[in-house]
Structure formats: C-alpha cells, structure tokens
C-alpha positions as a Markdown table, in Angstrom:
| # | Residue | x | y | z |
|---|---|---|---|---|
| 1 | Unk | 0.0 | 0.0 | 0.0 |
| 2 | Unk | 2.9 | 2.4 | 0.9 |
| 3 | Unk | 5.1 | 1.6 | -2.7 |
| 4 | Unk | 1.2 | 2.6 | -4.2 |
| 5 | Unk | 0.8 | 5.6 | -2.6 |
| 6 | Unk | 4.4 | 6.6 | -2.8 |
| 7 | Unk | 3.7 | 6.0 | -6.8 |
| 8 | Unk | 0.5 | 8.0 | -6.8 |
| 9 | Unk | 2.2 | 11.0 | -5.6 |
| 10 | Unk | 5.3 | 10.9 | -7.5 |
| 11 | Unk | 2.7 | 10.8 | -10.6 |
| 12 | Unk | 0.9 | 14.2 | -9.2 |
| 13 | Unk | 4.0 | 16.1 | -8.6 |
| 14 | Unk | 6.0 | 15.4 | -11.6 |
| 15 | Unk | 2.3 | 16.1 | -13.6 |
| 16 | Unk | 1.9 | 19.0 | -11.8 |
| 17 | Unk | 5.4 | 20.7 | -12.1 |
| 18 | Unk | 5.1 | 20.3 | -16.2 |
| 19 | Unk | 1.8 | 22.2 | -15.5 |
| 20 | Unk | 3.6 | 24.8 | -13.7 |
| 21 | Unk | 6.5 | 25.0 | -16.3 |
| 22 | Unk | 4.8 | 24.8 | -19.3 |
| 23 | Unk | 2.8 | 28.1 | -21.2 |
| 24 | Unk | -0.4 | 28.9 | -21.3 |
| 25 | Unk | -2.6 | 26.6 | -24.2 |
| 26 | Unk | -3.5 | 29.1 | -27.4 |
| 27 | Unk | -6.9 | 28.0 | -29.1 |
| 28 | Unk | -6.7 | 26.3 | -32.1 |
| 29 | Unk | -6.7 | 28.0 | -35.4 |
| 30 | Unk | -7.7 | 27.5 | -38.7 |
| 31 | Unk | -4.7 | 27.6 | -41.4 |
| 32 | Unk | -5.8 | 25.9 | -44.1 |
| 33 | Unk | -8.6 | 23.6 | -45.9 |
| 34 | Unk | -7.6 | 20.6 | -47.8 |
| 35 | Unk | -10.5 | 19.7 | -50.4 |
| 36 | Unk | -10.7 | 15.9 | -51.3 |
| 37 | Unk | -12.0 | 15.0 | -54.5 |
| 38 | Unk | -15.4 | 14.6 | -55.1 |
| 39 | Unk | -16.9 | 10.8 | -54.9 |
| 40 | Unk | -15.2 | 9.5 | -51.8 |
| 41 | Unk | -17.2 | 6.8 | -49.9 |
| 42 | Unk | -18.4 | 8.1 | -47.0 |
| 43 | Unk | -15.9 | 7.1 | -44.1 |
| 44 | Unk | -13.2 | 8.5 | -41.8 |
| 45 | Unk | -9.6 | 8.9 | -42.2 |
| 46 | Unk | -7.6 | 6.6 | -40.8 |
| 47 | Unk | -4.2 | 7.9 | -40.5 |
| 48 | Unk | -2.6 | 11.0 | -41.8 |
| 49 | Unk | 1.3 | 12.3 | -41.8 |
| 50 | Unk | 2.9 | 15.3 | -43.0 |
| 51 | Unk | 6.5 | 14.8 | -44.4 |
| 52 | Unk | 8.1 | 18.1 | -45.9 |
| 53 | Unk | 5.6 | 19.7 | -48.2 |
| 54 | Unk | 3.4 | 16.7 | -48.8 |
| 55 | Unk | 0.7 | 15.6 | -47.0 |
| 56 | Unk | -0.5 | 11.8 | -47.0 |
| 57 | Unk | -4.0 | 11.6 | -46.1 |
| 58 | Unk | -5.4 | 8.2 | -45.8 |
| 59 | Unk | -9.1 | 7.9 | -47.0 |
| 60 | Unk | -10.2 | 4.2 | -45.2 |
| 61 | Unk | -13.7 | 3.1 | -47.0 |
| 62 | Unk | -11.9 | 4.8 | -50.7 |
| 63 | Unk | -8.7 | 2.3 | -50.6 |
| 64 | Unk | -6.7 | 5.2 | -51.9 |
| 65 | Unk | -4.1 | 7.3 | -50.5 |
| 66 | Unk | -4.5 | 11.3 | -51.3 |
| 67 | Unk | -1.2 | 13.4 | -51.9 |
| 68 | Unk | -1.4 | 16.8 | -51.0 |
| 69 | Unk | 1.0 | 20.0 | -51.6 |
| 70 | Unk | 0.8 | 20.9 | -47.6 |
| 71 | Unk | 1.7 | 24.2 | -48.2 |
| 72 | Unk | -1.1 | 24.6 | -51.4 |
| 73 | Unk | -3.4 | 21.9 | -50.3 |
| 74 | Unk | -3.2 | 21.1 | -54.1 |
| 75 | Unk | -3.9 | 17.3 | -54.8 |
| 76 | Unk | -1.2 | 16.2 | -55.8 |
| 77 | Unk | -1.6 | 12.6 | -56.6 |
| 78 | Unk | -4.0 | 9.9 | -55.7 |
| 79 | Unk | -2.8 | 6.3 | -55.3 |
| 80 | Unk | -5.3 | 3.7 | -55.8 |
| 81 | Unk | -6.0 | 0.3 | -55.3 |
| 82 | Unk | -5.1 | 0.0 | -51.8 |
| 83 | Unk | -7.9 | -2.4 | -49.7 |
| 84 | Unk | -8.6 | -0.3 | -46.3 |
| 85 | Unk | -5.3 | 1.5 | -46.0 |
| 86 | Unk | -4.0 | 2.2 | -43.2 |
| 87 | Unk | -0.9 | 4.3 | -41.8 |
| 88 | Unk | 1.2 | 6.1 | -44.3 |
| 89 | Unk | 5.1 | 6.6 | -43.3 |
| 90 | Unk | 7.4 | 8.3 | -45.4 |
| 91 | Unk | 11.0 | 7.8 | -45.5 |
| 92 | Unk | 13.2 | 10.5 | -46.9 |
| 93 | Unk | 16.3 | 8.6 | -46.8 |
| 94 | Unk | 15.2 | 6.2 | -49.4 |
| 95 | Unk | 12.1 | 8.1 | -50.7 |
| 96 | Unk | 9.8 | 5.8 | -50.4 |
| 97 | Unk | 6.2 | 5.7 | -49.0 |
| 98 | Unk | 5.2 | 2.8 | -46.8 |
| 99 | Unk | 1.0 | 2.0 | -46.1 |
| 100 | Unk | -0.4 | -1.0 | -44.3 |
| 101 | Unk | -3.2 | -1.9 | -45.1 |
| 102 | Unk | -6.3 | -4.2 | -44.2 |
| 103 | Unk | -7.4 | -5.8 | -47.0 |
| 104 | Unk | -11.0 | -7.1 | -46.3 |
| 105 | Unk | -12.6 | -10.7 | -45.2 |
| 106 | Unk | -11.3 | -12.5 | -47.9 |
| 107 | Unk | -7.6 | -11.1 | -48.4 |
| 108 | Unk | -4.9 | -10.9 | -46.2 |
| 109 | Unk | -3.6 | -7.1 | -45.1 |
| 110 | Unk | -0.6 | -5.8 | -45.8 |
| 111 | Unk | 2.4 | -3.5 | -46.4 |
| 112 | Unk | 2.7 | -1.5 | -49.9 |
| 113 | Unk | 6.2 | 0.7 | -50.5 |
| 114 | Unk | 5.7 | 3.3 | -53.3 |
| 115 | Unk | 7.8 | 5.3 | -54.6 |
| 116 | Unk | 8.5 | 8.8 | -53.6 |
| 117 | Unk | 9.0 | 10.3 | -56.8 |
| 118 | Unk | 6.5 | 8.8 | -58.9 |
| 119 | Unk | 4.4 | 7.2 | -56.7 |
| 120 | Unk | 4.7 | 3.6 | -58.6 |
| 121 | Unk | 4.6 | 0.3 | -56.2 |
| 122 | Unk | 7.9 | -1.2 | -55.3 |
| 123 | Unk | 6.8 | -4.0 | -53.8 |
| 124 | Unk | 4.1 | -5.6 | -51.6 |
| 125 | Unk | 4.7 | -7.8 | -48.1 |
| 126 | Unk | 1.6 | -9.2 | -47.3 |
| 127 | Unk | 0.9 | -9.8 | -43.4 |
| 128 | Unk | -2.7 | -10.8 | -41.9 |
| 129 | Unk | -5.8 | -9.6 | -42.3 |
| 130 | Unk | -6.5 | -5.8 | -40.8 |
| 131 | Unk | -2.8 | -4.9 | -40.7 |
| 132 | Unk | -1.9 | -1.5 | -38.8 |
C-alpha cells in the first residue's frame, strides 16, 4: 500500500510541475482547408502524416491514399488500389512511402512501398488480415 501511494504522488508532482513549467494553451486556429475530391465513400480517415511539403492523407472506405501540396493543399496525386489503407510513413532517406493496409474478409492485409518520386509500387509484403 505504501510503494502505491508513494507512486500515486510521485505521478501528481511530476504532472503537476510540467503544468507549472509549461505556457499557457492558445486555441486552435484554422490555417488551411484541404478539399478531397469529389466521390469518396463516406468514411473516416484513418491515418494522416505530414512529411516536408506533402501531406499523406489516408481515406479508409476509398482504398486510396490522397497526396497533398501541404503548403497549397493542391492534390497532388492519388494512389489507388489499396484495400482499407491504413498508416502512411514516409522515408526520406530512401524516398519511399510505406501503407499498411487491411485488406478485407477474404484477403490478407498488408504492407505496400511506393515510390517517392513517382508514386509507382515497389513492392508488396503481405501480413494478416486488418494490418496496422
């Protein structure tokens, strides 16, 4: 009960002194709307990542992945053919885009890598069913 309590407040005071140290929350603000194209399923986005000044946003029920300019919000490129995509990572190093995705109740899920520059599949590594 002691090594509990002891815990419990340890918890408190290091929550509280990042309280006391850190500024004061601004409101959020509108910078910019990104329009999707016409036509997509309705559905929510699954996963989304920023990476310089594209933006990979990941349309689930579409099984596409939507480039955008960030800076623009110009689409830039849609990639299709994806079943329930997933999480997009980009890797600069090697300038390829990696998305998991689901695939449905009759194919396994997965991991597609695209390329950076043009957006083509590399290759495909298929996993189970409603990869992440």
């Amino acid at each position: 009960m002691k090594r509990v309590s002891i815990l419990i407040a340890s918890i408190i005071f290091c929550l509280s002194g990042s309280l006391l140290l850190s500024q004061p929350l601004l409101p959020l603000k509108l910078v910019h709307i990104y329009k999707c194209p016409s036509g997509l399923p309705p559905g929510h986005f699954d996963h989304m990542t920023v990476e310089g000044d594209r933006l990979y946003v990941t349309p689930e029920t579409a099984d596409e992945e939507l480039v955008f300019n960030a800076q623009s919000g110009k689409l830039l490129h849609t990639i299709t053919g994806i079943s329930t995509p997933h999480a997009p990572f980009y890797r600069a190093d090697l300038n390829e885009l990696y998305i998991t995705y689901g695939g449905n109740g009759s194919t396994h899920g997965g991991l597609k890598v695209f390329s950076g520059q043009n957006f083509k599949l590399i290759r495909n590594v298929t996993l189970f069913p409603h990869a992440d």
